[in-house]
C-alpha positions as CSV (number, residue, x, y, z in Angstrom):
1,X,0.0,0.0,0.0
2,X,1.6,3.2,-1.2
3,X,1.6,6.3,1.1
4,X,1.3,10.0,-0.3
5,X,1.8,12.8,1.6
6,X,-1.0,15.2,2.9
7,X,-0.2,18.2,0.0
8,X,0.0,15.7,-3.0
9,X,-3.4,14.4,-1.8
10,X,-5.2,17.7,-2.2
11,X,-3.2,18.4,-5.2
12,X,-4.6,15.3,-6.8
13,X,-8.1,16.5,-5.3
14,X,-8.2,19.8,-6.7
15,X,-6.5,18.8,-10.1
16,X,-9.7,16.6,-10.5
17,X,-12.1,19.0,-9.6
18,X,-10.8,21.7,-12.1
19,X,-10.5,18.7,-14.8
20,X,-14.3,17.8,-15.1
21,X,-13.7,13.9,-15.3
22,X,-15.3,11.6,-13.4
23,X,-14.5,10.2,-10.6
24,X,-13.6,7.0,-12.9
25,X,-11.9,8.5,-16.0
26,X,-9.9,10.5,-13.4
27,X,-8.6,7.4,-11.2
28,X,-7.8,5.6,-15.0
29,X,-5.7,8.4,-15.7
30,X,-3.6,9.3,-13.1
31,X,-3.1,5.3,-11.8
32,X,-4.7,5.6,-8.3
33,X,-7.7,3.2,-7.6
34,X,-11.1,4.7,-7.4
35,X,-11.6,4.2,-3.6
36,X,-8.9,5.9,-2.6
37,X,-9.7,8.8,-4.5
38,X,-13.4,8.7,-2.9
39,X,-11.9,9.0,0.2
40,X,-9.2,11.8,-0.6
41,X,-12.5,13.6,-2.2
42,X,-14.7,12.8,0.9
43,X,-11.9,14.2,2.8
44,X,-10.9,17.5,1.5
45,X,-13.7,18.7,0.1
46,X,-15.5,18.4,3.4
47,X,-13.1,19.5,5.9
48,X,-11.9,22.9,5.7
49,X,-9.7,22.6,2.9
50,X,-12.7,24.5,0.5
51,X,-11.8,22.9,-3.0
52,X,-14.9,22.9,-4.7
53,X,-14.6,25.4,-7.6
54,X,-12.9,28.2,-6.0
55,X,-10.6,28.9,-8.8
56,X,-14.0,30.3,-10.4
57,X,-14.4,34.2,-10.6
58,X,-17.5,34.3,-8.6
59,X,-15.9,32.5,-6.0
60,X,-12.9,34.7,-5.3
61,X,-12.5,36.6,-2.3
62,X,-12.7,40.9,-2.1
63,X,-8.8,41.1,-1.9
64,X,-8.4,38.3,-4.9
65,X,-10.6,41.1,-7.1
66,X,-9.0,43.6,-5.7
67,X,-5.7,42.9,-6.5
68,X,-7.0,41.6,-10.1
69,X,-8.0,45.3,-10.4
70,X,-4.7,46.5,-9.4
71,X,-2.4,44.2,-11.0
72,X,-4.8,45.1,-14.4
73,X,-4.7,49.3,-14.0
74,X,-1.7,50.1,-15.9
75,X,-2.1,47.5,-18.6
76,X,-3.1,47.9,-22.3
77,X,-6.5,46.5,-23.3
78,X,-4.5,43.9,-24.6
79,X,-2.5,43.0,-21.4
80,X,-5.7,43.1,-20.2
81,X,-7.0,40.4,-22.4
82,X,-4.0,38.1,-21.7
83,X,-4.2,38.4,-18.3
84,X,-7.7,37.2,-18.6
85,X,-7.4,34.4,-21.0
86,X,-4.1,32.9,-18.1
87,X,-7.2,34.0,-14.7
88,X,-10.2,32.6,-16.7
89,X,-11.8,35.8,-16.6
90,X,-13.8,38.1,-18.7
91,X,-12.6,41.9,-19.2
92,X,-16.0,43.3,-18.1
93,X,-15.2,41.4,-14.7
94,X,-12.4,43.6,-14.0
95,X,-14.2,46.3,-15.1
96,X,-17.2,45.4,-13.2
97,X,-14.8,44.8,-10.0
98,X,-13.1,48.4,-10.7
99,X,-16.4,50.1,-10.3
100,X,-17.4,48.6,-7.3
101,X,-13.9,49.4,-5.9
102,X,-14.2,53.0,-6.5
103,X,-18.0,53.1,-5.6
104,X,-17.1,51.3,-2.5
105,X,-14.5,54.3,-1.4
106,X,-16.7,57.1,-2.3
107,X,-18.3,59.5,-0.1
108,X,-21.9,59.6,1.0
109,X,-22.2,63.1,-0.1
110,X,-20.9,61.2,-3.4
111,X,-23.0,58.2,-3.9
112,X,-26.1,60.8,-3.7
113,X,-25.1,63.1,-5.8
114,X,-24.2,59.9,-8.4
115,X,-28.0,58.1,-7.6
116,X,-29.6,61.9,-8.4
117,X,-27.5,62.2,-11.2
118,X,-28.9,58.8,-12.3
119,X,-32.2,59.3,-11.2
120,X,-32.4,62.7,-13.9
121,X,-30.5,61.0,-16.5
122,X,-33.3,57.7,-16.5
123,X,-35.9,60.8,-15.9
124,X,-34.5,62.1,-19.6
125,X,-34.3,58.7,-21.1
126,X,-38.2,57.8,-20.1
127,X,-39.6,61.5,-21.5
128,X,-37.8,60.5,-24.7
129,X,-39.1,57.3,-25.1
130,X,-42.5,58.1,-23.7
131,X,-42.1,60.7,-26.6
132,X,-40.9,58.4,-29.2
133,X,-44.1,56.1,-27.9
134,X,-46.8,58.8,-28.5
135,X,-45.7,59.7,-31.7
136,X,-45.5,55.7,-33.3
137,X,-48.5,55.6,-31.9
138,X,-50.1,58.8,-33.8
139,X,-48.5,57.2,-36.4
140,X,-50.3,54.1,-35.9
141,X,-53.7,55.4,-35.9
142,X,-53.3,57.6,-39.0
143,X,-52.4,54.7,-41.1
144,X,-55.3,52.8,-39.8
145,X,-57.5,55.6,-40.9
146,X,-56.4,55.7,-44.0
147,X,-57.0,52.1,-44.4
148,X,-60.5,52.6,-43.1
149,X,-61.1,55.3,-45.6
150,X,-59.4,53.3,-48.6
151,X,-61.8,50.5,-47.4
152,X,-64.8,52.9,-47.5
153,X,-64.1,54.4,-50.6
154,X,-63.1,51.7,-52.5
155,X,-66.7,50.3,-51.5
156,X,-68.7,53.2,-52.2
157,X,-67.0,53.6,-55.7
158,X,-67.2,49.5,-56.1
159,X,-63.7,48.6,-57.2
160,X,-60.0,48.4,-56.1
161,X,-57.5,50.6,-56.8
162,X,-54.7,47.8,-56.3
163,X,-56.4,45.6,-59.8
């Protein structure tokens, strides 16, 4: 019976998580038998040792984004995109994370005046659509007039304009 030490056991635990085999495929491949790997799974996945997916993007911590953000300022769009193909992450993440960074710093005096700046730009937006909405609808209605009155006339005079 061969004995592997503690860090190769979760190495070999969170190499098969991030690999997406199963449980068989994965004991095949690497040569270790399929009930000891159900037990080095059963084992580090429920004790502290938090494997499951954390190498996602939605699992990573404040300070993980944080630095992301950081490491990314001073890059080129595409630095940027590199270092997001090596992190499997998207740019609009880091742009995402950036903005809550600097909305997380800001003043309350600052986040007011933002939302009320918000508030009058959507304020804007809706006039101009509601605008845009009552004049398709005028629109609207005056073509289905002059259907009407195509309709009528068209009967009155007994023909069809369109033969």
């Amino acid at each position: 019976m061969r004995h592997y030490p503690e860090e190769h056991k979760k190495a070999v635990v969170s190499k098969l998580i991030e690999s997406g085999l199963s449980l068989r495929q994965f004991a095949q491949r690497e040569g270790i038998s399929l009930s000891t790997l159900y037990g080095w799974r059963d084992k580090y996945t429920e004790a502290d040792f938090s494997l499951t997916k954390s190498n996602t993007p939605e699992n990573w911590t404040a300070e993980q984004k944080f630095s992301a953000v950081i490491e990314t300022a001073a890059m080129s769009e595409v630095e940027v995109s590199e270092y997001c193909r090596k992190k499997g992450l998207f740019p609009e993440q880091i742009q995402q994370w950036k903005h809550s960074c600097i909305s997380g710093n800001q003043s309350e005096a600052d986040k007011r005046k933002q939302q009320a700046q918000e508030r009058k730009a959507d304020k804007k937006r809706i006039k101009e659509l509601e605008r845009e909405l009552k004049r398709k609808d005028a629109a609207l209605a005056e073509t289905a007039a002059l259907l009407v009155l195509r309709k009528k006339l068209n009967a009155y005079w007994g023909e069809d304009e369109d033969n």
